[in-house]
Each structure stands twice: as C-alpha cells, then as structure tokens.
C-alpha positions as CSV (number, residue, x, y, z in Angstrom):
1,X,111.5,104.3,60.3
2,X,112.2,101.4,62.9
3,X,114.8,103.7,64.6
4,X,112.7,106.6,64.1
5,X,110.5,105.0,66.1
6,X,113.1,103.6,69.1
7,X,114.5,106.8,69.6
8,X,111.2,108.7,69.6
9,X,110.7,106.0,72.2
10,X,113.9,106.6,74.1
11,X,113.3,110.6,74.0
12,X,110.0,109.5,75.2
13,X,111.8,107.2,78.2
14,X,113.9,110.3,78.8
15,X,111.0,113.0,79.6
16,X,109.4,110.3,81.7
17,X,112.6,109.9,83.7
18,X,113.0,113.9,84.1
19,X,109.1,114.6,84.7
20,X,109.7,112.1,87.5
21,X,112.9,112.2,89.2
22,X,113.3,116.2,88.1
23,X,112.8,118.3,90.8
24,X,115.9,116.1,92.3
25,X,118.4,117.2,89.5
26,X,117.1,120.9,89.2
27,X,117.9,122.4,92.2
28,X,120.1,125.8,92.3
29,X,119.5,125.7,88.0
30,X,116.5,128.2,87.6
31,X,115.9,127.6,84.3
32,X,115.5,123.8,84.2
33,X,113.6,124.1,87.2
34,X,111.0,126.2,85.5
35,X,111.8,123.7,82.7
36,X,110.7,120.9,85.1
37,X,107.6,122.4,86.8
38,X,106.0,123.2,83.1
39,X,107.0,119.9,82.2
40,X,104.8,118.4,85.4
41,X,102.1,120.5,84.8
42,X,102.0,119.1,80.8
43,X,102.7,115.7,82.6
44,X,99.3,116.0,85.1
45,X,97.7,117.6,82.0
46,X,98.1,114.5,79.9
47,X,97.4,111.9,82.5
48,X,94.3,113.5,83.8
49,X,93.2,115.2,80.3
50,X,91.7,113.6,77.3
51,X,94.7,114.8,75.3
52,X,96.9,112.4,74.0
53,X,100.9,112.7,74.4
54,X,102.6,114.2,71.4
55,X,105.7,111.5,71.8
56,X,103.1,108.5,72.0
57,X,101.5,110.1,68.4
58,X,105.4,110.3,67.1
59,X,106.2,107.1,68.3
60,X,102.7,104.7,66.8
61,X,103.3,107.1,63.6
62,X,106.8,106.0,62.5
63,X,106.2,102.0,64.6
64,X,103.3,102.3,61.6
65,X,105.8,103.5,59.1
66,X,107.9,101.0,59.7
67,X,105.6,98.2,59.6
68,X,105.2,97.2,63.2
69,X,101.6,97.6,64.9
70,X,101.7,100.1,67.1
71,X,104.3,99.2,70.4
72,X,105.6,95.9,68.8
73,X,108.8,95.2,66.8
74,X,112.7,95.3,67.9
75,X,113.5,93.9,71.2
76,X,114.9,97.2,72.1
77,X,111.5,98.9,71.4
78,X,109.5,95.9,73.1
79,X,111.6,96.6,76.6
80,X,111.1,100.4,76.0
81,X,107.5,99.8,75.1
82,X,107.5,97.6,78.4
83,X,108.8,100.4,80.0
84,X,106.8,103.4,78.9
85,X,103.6,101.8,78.6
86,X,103.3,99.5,81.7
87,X,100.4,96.5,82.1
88,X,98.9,98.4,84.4
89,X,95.1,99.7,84.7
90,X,94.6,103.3,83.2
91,X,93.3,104.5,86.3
92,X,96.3,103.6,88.5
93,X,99.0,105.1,85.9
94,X,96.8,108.3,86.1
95,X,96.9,107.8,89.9
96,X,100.4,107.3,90.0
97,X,101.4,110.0,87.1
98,X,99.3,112.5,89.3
99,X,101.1,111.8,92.4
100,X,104.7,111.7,90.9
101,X,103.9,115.5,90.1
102,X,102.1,116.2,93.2
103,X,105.5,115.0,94.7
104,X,107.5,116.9,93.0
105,X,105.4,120.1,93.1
106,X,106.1,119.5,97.0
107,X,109.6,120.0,96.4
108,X,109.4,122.7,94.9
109,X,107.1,124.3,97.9
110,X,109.5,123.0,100.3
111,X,112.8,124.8,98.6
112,X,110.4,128.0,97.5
113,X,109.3,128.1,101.2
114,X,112.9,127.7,102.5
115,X,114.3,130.2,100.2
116,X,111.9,132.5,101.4
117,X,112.4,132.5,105.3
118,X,116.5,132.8,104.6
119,X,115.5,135.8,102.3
120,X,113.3,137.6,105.1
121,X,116.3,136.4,107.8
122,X,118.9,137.9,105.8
C-alpha cells in the first residue's frame, strides 16, 4: 500500500506539473491542449470549490492502508508530500492555483487570438 500511495503521489506531482507548466508543452497538439484547458478548469474548480481532489482522496486512502497517517511515511513520500502540499496558508495556494490557470488560460487567448488574425489574413 506504501507504494500505492507514492505513486498516487507522484501521478499527483505529475498533473500539478502539466496543470501548471501545460499550455507551454501543448502548443500545435490539439488534443492535449484541450486536454490541458479542461484540466485548468478542474484545477480552478478544486482550488476555489469545496470539492476535494480525487488524487489527494487516493493518496490519504492507501497512506491509511498502509499505516502511515495521512502525508507521513517514506522519505520519498515526505519530499513529495513537501511538494504537493506546501506550508503555505490555504488562501494563498488558492491565490496562486487560481492565477497559474488564469495564466495559462492567457496563453491560450494569446495563440487563439493570433491564430485567428493569420486565418482572416490568409
């Protein structure tokens, strides 16, 4: 259950990783950018929502499972934990979590706008 629960945690490291830094590897690949922009939208959803994350829910589950209370155990989970879930106050990860997306959202206006002034040029 212990590794259930670090990989759970590194899928969960992963998504964070793409919700944040996606709109940078996406461009020209239609499909993961829709991918990414429905992933932002679950992202805002989630930080500004009462809904919890499903990956967080995996993760305490199987951290219980295996014995640990919930974000303690394995180094490796305590650095990913320390990664994921920073010390920071609630408000300012919404904060932040909100403007990531916001950010990228703006990317995507930026590359929909330009892609539409070549198409009524060309």
């Amino acid at each position: 259950m212990a590794a259930a629960a670090t990989l759970i945690l590194l899928v969960h490291l992963i998504w964070i990783a793409l919700v944040i830094f996606g709109a940078l590897w996406t461009r020209g690949h239609p499909i993961w950018t829709t991918f990414h922009i429905l992933s932002l939208f679950w992202g805002i959803a989630v930080e500004a929502g009462p809904w919890p994350c499903p990956l967080t829910l995996a993760e305490q589950f199987f951290e219980t499972k295996a014995g640990y209370a919930a974000f303690h155990g394995s180094f490796l989970l305590h650095i990913l934990d320390s990664l994921v879930y920073p010390d920071l106050p609630d408000w300012l990860i919404t904060v932040a979590g909100v403007a990531v997306c916001a950010f990228n959202l703006a990317i995507y206006a930026w590359r929909f706008r330009t892609w539409c002034m070549h198409s009524h040029t060309s």
